[in-house]
C-alpha positions in Angstrom: 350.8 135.1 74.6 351.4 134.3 78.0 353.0 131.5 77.8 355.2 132.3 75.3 355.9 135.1 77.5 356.3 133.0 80.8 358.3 130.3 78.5 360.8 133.5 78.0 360.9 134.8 81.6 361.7 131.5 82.8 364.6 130.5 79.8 366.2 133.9 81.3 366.5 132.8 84.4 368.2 129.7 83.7 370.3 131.3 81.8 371.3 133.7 84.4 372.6 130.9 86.9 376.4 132.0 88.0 378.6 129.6 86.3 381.4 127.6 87.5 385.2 127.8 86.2 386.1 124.6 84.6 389.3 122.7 85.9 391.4 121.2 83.6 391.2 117.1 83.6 393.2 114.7 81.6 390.2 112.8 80.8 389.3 115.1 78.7 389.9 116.2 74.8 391.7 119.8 74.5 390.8 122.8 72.5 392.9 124.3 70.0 395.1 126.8 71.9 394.9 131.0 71.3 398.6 131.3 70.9 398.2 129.2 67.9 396.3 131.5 66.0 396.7 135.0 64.4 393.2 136.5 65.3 390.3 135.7 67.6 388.3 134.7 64.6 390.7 132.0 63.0 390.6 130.3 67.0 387.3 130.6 67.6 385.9 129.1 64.2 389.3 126.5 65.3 387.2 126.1 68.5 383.8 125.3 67.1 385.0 123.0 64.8 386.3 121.1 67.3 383.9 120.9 69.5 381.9 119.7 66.5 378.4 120.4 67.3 375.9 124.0 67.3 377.4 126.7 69.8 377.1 130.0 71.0 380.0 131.8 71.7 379.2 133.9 75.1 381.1 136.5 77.7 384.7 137.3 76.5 384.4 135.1 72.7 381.3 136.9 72.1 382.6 140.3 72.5 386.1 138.9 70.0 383.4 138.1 67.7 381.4 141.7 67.3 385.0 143.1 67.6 385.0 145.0 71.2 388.2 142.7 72.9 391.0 141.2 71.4 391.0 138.3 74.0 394.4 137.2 75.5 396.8 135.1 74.6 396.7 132.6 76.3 392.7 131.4 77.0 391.7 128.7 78.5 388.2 129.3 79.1 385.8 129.3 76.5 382.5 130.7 77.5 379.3 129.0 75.4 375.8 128.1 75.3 375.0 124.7 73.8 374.4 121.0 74.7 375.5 119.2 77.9 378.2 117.5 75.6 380.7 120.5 74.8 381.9 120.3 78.7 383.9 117.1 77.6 386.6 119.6 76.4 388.8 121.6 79.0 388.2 124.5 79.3 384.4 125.1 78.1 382.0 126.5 80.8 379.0 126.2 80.0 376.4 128.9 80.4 373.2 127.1 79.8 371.6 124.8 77.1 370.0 127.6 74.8 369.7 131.6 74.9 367.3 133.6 72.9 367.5 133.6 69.3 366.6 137.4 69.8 370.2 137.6 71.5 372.3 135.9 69.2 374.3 137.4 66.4 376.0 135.6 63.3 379.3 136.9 61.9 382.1 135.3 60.0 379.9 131.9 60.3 380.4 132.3 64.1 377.3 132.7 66.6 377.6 134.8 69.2 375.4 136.8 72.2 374.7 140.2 71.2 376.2 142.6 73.4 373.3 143.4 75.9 372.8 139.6 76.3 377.1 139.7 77.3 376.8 142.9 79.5 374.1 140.6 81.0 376.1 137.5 81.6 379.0 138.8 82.8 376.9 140.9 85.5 375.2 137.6 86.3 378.7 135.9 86.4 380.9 138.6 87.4 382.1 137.1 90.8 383.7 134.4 88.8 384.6 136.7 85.9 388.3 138.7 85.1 386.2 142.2 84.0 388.6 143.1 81.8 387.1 142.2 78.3 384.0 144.0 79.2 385.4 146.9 80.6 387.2 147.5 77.3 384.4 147.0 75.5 382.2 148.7 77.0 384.8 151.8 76.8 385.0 151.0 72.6 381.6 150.7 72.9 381.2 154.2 74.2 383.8 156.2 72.0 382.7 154.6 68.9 379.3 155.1 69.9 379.6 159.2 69.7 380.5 159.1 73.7 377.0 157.9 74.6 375.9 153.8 75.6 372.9 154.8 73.5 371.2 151.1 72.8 372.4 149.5 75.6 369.8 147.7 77.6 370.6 147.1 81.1 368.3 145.1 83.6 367.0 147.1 86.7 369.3 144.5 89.0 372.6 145.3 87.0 371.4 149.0 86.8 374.0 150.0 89.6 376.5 147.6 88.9 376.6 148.9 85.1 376.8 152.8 86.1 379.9 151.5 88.0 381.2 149.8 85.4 380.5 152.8 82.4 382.5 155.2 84.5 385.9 152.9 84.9 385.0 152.3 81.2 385.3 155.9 80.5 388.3 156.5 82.6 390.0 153.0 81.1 391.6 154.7 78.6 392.0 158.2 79.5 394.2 156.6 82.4 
């Protein structure tokens, strides 16, 4: 039991290692663009079949998938978790080799992190992050949750930083 739980502890670290933007290089293939596609679904099912290979959509795709951001029209980054060989596409920044099955969801044929595994990353991530996707979801999160983040589960290091982040998500669209 120890093991499995040290085996744990130690897979969530890795993957809470800050990520770093991809830069776009002609060497490498292209992913289908957003504009091209009526709904985040259609693209990011586009995506994954291009890349070809088992992925977990993460950050800002992962909340398009359970429905809490419409994304933007014009992405470029795709956040994932999956092998080494995805970053050969522009755009893909990888978040690590493998997360929890306990924190991955499946919807539409589409795997994705759940939503306290994304309010994790993007708190890990967040100096390299636009906060806007997760504000808003964490807003819809809250009005469709009966105003209350009831089954959220924050880590004590993002305790602080979430606080911050549920008021400007209860102000976002009262503004």
């Amino acid at each position: 039991m120890v093991s499995l739980l040290e085996n744990r502890v130690q897979g969530d670290l890795v993957n809470r290692r800050t990520a770093v933007l991809p830069e776009y290089d002609p060497q490498k293939s292209d992913l289908p663009r957003r504009s091209d596609y009526v709904g985040a679904t259609h693209w990011l099912r586009a995506v994954r079949e291009c890349i070809g290979e088992p992925i977990v959509f993460a950050l800002d795709e992962a909340l398009m998938c359970q429905g809490l951001f419409g994304g933007r029209s014009e992405e470029y980054v795709i956040w994932v978790y999956g092998e080494d060989s995805v970053t050969r596409f522009n755009g893909v920044a990888l978040l690590s080799n493998r997360v929890s099955a306990y924190s991955v969801a499946e919807k539409s044929g589409l795997l994705y992190t759940d939503f306290n595994r994304t309010l994790a990353d993007s708190f890990a991530n967040e100096s390299i992050l636009d906060m806007q996707g997760i504000t808003e979801a964490v807003s819809k999160y809250y009005y469709c949750n009966g105003e209350n983040f009831e089954g959220i589960s924050i880590a004590p290091e993002y305790q602080e930083r979430f606080e911050k982040l549920a008021k400007e998500a209860i102000a976002y669209y009262d503004d």
